[in-house]
GUSEMI-935953 format. One record per residue: residue in three letters; residue number from 1; x, y, z of N, C-alpha, C, O in turn. Coordinates in pm, 1 decimal, decimal comma. Example, Ala and Ser with C-alpha at 12.3 -4.5 7.8 and 13.67 -1.06 7.14 Angstrom:
BEGIN
{rec "ala" 1 {1319,0 -569,0 780,0} {1230,0 -450,0 780,0} {1320,0 -330,0 780,0} {1423,6 -331,9 846,5}}
{rec "ser" 2 {1285,0 -225,0 708,0} {1367,0 -106,0 714,0} {1290,0 3,0 787,0} {1340,9 113,8 803,9}}
***
This chain:
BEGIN
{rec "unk" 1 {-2361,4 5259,0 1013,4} {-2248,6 5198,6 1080,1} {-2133,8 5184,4 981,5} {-2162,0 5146,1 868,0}}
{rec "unk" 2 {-2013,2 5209,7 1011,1} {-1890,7 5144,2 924,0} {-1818,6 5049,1 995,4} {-1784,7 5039,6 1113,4}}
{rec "unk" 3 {-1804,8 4987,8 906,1} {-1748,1 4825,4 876,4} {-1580,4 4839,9 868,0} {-1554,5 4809,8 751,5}}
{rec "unk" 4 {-1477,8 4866,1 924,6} {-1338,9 4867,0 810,9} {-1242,2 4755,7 840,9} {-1194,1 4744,0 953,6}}
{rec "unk" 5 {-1223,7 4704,0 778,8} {-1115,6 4531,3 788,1} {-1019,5 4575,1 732,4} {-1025,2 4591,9 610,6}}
{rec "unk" 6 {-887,2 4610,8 813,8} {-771,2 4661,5 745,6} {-680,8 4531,1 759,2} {-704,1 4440,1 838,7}}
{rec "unk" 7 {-558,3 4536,1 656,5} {-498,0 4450,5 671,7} {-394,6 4535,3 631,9} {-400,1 4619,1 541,9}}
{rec "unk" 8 {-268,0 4499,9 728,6} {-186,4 4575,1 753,8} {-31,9 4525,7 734,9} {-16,1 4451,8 832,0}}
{rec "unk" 9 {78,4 4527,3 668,5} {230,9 4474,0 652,9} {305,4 4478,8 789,4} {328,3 4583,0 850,6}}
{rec "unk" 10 {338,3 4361,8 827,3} {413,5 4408,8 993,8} {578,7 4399,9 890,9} {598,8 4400,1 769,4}}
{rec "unk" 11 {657,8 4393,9 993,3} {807,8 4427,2 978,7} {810,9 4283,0 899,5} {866,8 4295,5 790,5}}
{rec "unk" 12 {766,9 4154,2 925,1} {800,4 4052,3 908,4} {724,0 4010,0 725,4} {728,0 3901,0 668,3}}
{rec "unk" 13 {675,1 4113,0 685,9} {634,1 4125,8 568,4} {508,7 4045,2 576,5} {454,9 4058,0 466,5}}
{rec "unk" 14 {435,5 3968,4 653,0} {301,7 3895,6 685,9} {222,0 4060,1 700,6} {241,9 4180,9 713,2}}
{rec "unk" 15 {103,2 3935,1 685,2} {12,2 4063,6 727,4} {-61,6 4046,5 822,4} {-76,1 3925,8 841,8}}
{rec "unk" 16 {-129,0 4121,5 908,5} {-200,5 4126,2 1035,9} {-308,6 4184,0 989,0} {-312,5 4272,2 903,3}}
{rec "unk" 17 {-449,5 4105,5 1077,8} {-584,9 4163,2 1007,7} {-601,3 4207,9 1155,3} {-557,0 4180,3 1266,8}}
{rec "unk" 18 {-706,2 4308,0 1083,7} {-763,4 4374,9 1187,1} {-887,9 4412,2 1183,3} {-896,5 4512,7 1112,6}}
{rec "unk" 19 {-1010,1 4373,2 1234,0} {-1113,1 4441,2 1222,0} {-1175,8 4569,4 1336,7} {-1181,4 4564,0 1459,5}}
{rec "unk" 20 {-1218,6 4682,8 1241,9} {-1245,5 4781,1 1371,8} {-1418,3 4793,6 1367,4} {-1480,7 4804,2 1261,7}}
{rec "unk" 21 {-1462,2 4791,2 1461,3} {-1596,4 4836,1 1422,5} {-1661,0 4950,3 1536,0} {-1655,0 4949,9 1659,0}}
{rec "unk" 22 {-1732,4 5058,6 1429,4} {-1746,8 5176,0 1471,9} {-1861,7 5125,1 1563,4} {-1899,4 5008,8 1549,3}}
{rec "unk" 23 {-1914,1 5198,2 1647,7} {-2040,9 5203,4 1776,6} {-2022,2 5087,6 1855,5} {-2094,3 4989,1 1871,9}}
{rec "unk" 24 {-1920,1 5116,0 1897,6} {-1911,5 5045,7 2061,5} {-1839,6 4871,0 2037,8} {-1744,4 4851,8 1962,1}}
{rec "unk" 25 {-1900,6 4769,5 2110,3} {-1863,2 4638,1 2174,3} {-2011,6 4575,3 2039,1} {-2130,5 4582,0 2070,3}}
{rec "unk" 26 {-1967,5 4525,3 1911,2} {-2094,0 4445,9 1890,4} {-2032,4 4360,9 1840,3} {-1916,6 4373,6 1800,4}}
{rec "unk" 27 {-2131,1 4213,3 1831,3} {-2138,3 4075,3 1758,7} {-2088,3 4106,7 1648,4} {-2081,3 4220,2 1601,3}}
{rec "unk" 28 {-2038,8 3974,0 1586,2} {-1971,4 3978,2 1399,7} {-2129,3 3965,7 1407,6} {-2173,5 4080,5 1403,7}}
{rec "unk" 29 {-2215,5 3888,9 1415,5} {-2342,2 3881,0 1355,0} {-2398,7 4020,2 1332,4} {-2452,9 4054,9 1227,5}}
{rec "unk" 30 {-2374,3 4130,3 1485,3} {-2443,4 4234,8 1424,4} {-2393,9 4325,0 1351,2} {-2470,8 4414,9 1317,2}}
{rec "unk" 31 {-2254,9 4330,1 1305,2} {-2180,0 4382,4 1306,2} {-2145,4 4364,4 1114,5} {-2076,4 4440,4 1046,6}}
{rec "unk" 32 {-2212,1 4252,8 1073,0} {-2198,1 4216,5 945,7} {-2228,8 4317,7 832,8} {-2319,1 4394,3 866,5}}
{rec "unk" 33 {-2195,4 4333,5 747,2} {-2245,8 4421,4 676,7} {-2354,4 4341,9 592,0} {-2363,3 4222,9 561,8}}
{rec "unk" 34 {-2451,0 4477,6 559,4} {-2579,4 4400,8 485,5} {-2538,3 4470,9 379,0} {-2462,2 4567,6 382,3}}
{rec "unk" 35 {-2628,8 4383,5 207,0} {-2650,2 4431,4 81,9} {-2682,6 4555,9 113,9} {-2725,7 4598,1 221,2}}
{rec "unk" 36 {-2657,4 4618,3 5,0} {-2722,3 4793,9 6,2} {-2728,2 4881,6 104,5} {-2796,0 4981,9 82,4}}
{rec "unk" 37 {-2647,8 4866,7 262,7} {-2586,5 4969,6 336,7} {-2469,8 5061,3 296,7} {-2377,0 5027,6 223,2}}
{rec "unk" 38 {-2479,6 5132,1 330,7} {-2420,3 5262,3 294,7} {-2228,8 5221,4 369,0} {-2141,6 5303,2 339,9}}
{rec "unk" 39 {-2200,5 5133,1 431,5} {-2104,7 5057,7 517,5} {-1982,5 5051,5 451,1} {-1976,4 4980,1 351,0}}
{rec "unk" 40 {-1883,3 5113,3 488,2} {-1758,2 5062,8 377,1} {-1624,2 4925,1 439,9} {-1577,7 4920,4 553,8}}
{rec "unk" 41 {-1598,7 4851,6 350,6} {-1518,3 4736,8 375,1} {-1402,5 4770,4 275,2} {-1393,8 4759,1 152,9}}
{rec "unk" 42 {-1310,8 4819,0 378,4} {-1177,7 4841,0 312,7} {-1064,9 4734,7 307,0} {-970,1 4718,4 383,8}}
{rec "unk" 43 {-1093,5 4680,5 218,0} {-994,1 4529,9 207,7} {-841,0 4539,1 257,5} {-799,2 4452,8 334,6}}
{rec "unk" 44 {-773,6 4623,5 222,0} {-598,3 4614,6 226,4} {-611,0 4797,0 245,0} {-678,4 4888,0 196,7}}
{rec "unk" 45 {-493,0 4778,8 353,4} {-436,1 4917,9 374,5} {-295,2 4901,1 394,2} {-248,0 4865,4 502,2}}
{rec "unk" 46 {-217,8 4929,6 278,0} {-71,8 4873,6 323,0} {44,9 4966,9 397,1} {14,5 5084,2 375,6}}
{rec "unk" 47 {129,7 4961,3 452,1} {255,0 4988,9 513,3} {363,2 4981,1 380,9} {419,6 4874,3 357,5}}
{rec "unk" 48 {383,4 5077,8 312,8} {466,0 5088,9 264,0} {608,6 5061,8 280,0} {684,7 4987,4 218,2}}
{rec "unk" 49 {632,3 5172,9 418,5} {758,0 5116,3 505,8} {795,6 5067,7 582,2} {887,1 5095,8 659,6}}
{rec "unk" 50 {722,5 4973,7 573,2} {727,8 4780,7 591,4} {844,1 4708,5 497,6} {844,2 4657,7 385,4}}
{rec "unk" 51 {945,5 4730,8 604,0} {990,6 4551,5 523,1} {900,9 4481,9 412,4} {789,6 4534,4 409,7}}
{rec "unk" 52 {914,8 4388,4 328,4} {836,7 4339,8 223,4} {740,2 4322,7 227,0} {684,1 4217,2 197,4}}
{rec "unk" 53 {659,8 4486,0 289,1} {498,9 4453,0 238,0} {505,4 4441,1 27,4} {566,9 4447,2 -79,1}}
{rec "unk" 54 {408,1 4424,7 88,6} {348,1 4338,0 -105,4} {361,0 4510,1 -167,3} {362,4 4519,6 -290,0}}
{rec "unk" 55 {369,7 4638,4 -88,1} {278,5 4772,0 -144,6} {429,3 4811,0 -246,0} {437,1 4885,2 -343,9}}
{rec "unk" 56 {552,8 4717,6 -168,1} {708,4 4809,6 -203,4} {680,3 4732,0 -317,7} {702,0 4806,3 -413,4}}
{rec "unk" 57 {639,0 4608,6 -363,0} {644,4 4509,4 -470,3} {569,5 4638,1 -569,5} {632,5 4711,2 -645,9}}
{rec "unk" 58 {446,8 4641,9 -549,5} {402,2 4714,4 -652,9} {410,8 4895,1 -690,4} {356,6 4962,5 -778,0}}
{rec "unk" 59 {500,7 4928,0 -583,8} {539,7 5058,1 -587,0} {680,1 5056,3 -680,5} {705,2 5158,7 -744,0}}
{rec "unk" 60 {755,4 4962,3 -688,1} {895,6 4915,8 -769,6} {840,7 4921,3 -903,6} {883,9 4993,5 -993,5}}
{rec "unk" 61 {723,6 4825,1 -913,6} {686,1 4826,3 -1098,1} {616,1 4923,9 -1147,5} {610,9 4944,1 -1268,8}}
{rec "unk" 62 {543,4 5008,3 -1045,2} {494,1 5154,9 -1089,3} {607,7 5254,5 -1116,8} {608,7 5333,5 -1211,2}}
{rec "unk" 63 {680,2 5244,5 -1046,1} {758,6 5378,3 -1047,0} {929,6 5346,3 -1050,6} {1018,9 5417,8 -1005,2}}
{rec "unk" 64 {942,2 5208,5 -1123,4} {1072,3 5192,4 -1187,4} {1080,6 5283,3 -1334,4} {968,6 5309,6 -1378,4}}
{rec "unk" 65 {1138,4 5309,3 -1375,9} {1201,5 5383,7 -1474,4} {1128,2 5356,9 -1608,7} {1072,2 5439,2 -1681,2}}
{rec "unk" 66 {1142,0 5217,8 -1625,8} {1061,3 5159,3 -1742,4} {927,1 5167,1 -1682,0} {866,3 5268,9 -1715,0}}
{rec "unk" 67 {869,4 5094,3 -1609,3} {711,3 5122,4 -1566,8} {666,5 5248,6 -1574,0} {565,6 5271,2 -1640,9}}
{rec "unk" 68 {724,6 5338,9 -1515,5} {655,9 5487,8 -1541,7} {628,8 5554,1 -1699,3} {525,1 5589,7 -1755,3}}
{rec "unk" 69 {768,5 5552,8 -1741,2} {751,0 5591,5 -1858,1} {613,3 5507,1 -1924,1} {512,0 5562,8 -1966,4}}
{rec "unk" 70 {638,1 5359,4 -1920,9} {554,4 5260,3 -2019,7} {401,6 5329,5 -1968,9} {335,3 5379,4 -2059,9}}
{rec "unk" 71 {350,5 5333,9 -1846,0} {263,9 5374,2 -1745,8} {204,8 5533,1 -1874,0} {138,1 5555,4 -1975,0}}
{rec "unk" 72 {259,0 5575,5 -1809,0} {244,1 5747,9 -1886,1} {228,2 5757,6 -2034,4} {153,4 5838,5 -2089,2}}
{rec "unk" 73 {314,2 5657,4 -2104,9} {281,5 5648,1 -2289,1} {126,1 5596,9 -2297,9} {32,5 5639,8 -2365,4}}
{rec "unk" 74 {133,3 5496,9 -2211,2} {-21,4 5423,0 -2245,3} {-133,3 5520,9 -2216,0} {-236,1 5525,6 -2283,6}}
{rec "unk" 75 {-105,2 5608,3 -2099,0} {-172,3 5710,7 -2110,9} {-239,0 5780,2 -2218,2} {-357,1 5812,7 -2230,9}}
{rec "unk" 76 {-105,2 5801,6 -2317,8} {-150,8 5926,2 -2353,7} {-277,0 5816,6 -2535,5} {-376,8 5856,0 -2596,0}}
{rec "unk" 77 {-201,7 5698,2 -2548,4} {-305,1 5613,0 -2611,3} {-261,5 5492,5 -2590,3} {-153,0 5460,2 -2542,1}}
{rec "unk" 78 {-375,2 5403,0 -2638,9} {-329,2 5195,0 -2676,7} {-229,9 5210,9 -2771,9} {-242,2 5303,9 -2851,7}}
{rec "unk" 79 {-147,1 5147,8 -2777,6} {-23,5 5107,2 -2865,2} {24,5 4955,4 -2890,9} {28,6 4869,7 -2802,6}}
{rec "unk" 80 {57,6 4937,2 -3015,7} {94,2 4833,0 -3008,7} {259,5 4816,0 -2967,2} {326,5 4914,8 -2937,2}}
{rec "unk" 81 {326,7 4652,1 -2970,1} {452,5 4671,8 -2890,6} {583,7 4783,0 -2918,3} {653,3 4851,3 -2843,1}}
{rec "unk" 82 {577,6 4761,4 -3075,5} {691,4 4821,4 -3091,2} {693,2 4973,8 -3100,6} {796,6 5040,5 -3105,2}}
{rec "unk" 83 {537,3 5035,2 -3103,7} {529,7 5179,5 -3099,1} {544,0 5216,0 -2958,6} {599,3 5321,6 -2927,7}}
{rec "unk" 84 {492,0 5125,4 -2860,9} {539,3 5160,2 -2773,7} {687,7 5160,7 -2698,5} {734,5 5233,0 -2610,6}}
{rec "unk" 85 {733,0 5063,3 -2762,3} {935,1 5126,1 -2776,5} {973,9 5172,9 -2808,4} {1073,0 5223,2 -2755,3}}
{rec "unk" 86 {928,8 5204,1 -2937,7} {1005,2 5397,6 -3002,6} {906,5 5505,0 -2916,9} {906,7 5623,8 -2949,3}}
{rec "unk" 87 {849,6 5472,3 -2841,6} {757,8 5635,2 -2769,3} {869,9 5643,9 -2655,1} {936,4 5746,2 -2638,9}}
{rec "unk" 88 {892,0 5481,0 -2545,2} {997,8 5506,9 -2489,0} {1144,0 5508,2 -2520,7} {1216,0 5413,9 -2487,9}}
{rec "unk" 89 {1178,3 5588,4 -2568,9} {1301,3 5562,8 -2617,7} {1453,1 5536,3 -2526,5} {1512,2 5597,4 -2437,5}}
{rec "unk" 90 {1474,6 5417,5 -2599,6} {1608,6 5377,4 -2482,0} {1556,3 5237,7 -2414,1} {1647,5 5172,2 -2363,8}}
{rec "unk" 91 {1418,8 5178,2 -2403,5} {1411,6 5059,8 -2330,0} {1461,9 4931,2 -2445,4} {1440,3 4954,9 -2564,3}}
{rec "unk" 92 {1515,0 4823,9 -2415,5} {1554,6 4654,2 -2472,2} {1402,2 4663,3 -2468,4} {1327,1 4721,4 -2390,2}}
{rec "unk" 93 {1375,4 4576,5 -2593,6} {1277,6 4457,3 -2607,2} {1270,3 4384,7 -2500,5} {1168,4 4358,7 -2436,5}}
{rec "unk" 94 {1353,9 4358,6 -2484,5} {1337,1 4243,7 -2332,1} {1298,2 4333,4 -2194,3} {1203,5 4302,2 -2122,1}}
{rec "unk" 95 {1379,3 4441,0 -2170,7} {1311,2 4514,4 -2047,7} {1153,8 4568,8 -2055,7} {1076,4 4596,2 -1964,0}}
{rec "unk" 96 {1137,8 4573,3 -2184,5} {996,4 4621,9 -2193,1} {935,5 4525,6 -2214,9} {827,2 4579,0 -2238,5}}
{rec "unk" 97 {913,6 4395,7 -2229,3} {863,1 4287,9 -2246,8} {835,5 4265,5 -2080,0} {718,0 4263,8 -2043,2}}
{rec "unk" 98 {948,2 4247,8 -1975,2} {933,5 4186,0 -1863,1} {848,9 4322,6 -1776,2} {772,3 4291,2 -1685,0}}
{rec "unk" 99 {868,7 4475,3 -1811,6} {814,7 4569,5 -1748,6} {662,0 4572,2 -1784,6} {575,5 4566,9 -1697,2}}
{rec "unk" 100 {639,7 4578,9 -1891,1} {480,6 4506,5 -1943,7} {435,6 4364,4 -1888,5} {324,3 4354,8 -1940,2}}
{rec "unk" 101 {447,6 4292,0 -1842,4} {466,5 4136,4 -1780,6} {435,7 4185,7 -1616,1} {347,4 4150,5 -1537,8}}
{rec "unk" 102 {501,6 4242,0 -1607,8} {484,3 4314,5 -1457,9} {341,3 4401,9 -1441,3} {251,4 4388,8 -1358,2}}
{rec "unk" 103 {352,4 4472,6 -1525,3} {214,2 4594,7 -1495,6} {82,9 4498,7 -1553,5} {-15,0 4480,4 -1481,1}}
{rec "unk" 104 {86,6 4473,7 -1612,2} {-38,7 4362,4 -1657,5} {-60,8 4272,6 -1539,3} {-171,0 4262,8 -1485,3}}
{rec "unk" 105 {53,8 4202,5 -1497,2} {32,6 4135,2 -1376,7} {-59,6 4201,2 -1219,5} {-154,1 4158,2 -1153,2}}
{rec "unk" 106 {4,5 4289,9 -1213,6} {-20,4 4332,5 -1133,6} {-173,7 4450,7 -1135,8} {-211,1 4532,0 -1051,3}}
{rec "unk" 107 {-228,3 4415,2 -1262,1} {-345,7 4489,1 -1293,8} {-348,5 4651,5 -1378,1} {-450,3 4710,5 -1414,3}}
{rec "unk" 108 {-233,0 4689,3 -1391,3} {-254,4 4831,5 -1491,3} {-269,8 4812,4 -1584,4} {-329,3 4902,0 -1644,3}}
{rec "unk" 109 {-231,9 4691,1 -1664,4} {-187,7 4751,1 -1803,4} {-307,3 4609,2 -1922,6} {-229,8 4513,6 -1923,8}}
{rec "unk" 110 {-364,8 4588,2 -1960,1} {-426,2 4535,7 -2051,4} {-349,4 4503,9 -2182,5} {-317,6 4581,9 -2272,2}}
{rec "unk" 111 {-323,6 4347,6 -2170,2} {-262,7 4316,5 -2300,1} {-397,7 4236,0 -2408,2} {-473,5 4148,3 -2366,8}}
{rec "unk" 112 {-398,3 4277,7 -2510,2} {-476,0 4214,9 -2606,1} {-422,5 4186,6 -2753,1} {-369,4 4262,9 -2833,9}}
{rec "unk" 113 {-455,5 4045,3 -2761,4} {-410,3 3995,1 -2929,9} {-530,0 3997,9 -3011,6} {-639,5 3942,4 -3020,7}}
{rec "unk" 114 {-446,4 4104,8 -3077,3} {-585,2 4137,6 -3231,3} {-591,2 3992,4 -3282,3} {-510,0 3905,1 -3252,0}}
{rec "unk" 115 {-701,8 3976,8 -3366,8} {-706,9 3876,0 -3491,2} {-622,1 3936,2 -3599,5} {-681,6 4022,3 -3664,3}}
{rec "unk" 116 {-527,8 3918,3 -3626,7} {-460,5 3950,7 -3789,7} {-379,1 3860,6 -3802,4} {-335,0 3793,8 -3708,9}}
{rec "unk" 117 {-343,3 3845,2 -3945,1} {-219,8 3783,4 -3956,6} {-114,5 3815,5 -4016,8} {-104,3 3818,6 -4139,4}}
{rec "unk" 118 {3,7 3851,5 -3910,5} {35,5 3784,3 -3837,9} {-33,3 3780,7 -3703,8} {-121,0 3864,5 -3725,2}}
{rec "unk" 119 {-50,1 3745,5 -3596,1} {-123,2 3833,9 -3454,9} {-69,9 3928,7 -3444,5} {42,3 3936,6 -3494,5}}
{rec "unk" 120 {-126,9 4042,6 -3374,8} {-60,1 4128,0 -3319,7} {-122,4 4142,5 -3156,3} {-214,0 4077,0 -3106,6}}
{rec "unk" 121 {-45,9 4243,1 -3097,4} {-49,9 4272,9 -2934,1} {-113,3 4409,4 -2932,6} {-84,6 4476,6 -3031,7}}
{rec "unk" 122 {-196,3 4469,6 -2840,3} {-213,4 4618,5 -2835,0} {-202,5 4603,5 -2649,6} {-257,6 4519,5 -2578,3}}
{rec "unk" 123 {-110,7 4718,0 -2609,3} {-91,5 4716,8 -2478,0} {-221,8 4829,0 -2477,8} {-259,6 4877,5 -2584,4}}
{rec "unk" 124 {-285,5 4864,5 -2349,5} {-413,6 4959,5 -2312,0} {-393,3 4969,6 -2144,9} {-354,6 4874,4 -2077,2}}
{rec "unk" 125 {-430,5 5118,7 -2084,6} {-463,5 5086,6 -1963,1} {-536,8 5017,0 -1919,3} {-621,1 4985,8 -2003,4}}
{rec "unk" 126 {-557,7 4954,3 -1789,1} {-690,7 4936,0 -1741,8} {-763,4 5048,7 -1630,9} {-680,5 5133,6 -1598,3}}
{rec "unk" 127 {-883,7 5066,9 -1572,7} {-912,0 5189,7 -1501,8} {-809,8 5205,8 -1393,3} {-773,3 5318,1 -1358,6}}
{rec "unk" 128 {-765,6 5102,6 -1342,2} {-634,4 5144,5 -1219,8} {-534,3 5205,9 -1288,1} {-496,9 5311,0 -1236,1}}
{rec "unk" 129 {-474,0 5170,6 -1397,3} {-371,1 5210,5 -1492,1} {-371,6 5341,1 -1524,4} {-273,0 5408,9 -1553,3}}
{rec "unk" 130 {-511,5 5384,0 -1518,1} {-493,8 5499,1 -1607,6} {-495,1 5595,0 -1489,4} {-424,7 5695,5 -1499,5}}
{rec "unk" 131 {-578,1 5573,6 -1360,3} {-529,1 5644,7 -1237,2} {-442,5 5697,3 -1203,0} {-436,9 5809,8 -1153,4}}
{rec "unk" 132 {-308,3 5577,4 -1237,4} {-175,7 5567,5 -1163,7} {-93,8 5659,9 -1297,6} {1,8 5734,8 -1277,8}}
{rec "unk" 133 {-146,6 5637,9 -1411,3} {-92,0 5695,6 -1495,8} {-69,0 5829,9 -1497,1} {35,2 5884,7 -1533,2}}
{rec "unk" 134 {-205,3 5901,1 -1441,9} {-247,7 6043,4 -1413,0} {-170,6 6115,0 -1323,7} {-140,4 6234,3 -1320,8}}
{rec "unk" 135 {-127,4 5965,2 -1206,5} {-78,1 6081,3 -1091,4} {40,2 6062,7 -1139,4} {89,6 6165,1 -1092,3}}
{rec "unk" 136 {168,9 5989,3 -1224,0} {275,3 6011,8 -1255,8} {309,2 6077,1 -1405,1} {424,2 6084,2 -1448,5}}
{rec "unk" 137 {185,4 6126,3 -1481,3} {189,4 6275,8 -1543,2} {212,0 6352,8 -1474,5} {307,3 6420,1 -1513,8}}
{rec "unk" 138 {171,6 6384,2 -1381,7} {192,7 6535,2 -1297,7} {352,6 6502,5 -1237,9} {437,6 6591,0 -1247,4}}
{rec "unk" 139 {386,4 6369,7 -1176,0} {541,5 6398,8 -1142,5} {595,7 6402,4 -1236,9} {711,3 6438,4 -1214,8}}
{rec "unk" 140 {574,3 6380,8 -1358,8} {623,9 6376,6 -1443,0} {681,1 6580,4 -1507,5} {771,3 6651,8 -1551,2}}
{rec "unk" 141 {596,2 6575,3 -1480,6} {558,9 6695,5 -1551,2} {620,6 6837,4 -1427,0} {663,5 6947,4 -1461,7}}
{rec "unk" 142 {606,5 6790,3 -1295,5} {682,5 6835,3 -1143,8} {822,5 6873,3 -1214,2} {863,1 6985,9 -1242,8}}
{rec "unk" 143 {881,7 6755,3 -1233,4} {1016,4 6717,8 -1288,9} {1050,2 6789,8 -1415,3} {1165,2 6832,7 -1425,2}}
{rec "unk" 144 {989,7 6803,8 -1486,0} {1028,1 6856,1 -1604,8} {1053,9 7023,1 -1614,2} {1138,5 7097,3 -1664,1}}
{rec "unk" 145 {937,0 7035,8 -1540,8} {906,7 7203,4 -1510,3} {1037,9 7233,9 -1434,7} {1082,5 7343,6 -1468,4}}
{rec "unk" 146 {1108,4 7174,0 -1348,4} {1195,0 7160,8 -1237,7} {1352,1 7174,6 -1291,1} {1432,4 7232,9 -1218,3}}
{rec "unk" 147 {1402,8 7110,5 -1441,8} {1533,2 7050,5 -1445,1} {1623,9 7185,2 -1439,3} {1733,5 7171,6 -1384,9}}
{rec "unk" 148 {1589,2 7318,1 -1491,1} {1683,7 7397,9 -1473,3} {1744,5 7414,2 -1298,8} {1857,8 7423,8 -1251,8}}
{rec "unk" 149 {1607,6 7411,3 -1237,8} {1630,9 7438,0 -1027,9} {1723,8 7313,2 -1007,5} {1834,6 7342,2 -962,5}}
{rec "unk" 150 {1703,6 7196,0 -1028,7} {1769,9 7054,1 -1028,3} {1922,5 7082,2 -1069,7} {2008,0 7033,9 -995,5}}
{rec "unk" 151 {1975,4 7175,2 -1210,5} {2071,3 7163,7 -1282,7} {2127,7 7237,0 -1195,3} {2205,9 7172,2 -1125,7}}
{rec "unk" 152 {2120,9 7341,9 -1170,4} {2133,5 7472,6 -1100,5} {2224,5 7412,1 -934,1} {2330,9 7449,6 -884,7}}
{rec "unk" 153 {2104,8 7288,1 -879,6} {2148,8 7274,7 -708,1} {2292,2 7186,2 -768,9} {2406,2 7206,4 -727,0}}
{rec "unk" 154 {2267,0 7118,0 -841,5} {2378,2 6993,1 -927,6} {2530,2 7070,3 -946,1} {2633,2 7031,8 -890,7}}
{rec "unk" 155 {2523,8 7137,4 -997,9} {2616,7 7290,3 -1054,7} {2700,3 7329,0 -928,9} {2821,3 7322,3 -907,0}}
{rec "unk" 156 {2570,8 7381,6 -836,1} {2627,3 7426,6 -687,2} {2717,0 7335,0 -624,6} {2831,4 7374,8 -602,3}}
{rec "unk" 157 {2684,4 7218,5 -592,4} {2738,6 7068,4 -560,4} {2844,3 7044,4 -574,9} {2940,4 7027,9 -499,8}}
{rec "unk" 158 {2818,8 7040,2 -735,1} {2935,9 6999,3 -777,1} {3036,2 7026,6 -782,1} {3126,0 6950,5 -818,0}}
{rec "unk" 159 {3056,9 7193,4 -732,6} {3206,0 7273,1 -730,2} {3310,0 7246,2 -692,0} {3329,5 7309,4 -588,2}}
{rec "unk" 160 {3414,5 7169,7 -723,6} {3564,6 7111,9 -711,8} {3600,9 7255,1 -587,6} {3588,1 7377,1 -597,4}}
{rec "unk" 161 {3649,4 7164,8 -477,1} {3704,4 7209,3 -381,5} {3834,0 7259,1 -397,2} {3841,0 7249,4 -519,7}}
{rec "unk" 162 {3924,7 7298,0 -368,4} {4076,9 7382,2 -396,9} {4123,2 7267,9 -301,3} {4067,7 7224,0 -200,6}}
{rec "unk" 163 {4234,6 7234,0 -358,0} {4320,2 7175,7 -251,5} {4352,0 7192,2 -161,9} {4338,5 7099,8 -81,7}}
{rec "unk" 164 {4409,5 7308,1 -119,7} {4430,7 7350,2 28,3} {4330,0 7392,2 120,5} {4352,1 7409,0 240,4}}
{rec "unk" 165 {4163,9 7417,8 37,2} {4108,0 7411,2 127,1} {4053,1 7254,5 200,5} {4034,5 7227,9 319,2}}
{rec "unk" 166 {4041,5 7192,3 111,7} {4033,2 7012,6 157,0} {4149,4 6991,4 286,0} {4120,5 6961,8 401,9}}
{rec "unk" 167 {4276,9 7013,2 235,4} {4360,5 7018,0 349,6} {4334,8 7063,3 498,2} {4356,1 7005,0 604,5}}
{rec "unk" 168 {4271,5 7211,7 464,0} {4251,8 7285,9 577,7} {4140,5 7176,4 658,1} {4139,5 7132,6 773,2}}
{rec "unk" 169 {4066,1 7159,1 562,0} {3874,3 7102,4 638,4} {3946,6 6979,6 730,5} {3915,9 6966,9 849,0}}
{rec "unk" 170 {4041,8 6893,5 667,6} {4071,5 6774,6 743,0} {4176,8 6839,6 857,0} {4099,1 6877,6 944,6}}
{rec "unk" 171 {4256,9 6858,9 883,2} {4367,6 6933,5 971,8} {4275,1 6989,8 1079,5} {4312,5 6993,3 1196,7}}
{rec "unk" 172 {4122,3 7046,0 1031,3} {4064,4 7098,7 1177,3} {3973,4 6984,0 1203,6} {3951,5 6996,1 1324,2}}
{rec "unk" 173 {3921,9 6902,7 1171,3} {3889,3 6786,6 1239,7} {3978,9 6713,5 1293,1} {3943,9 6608,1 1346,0}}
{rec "unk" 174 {4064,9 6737,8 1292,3} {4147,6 6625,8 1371,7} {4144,0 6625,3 1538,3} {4206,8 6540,1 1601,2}}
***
């Protein structure tokens, strides 16, 4: 039998539970899941494009600018703070302080204080971290493979119109 308890983001950013259960009309009693069934209980299934589901909260600190990068360095090893600011190059102490504050919070990122003295910090994934890390190597890497096609559509775009043809474009909408 499967078990699945979704909980779902309505517009109003609450969430709505739902339980479905496979084979027909049965009791919560029969319906319970036992130790060591094969049964899956899927806690949260979120709505992304939901108004303030919780999923946009943690999709912002994954895949803000600083989170990704920070996300993807830790990847590639544990670092302590300030190596990990010269790997990203270009973040404040302070943005990477509050972007680390965030991913730890929210379960990616593992902060630990060595014994030394002075203390020190070593940032580390945790197993979700390094998941999320994996799949934004590859966009990462999408993107990179990409910037000449990117430069190229940018180029096209960007081509300064002639004056009189701007003239013309507005004169026939009218």
């Amino acid at each position: 039998m499967l078990h699945l308890r979704l909980v779902q983001c309505n517009s109003d950013g609450n969430h709505m539970h739902e339980s479905l259960r496979m084979m027909g009309r049965m009791s919560a009693a029969q319906s319970a899941p036992e130790s060591g069934s094969d049964e899956v209980d899927q806690a949260f299934v979120a709505d992304v494009f939901a108004r303030d589901c919780a999923s946009r909260d943690i999709l912002q600190n994954v895949t803000s600018r600083w989170g990704l990068l920070a996300l993807v360095a830790l990847g590639e090893s544990d670092m302590r703070f300030n190596a990990l600011r010269r790997r990203v190059d270009g973040v404040s102490e302070r943005m990477l302080s509050v972007t680390l504050q965030a991913l730890e919070r929210d379960g990616f990122v593992n902060r630990s204080v060595l014994q030394a003295i002075p203390p020190r910090v070593e940032y580390s994934l945790t197993d979700l971290g390094a998941e999320v890390a994996a799949r934004l190597t590859g966009l990462i890497e999408f993107v990179e493979g990409h910037v000449a096609d990117v430069a190229e559509s940018r180029a096209a775009h960007d081509v300064p119109v002639p004056a009189d043809a701007a003239r013309g474009r507005r004169s026939q909408k009218s």
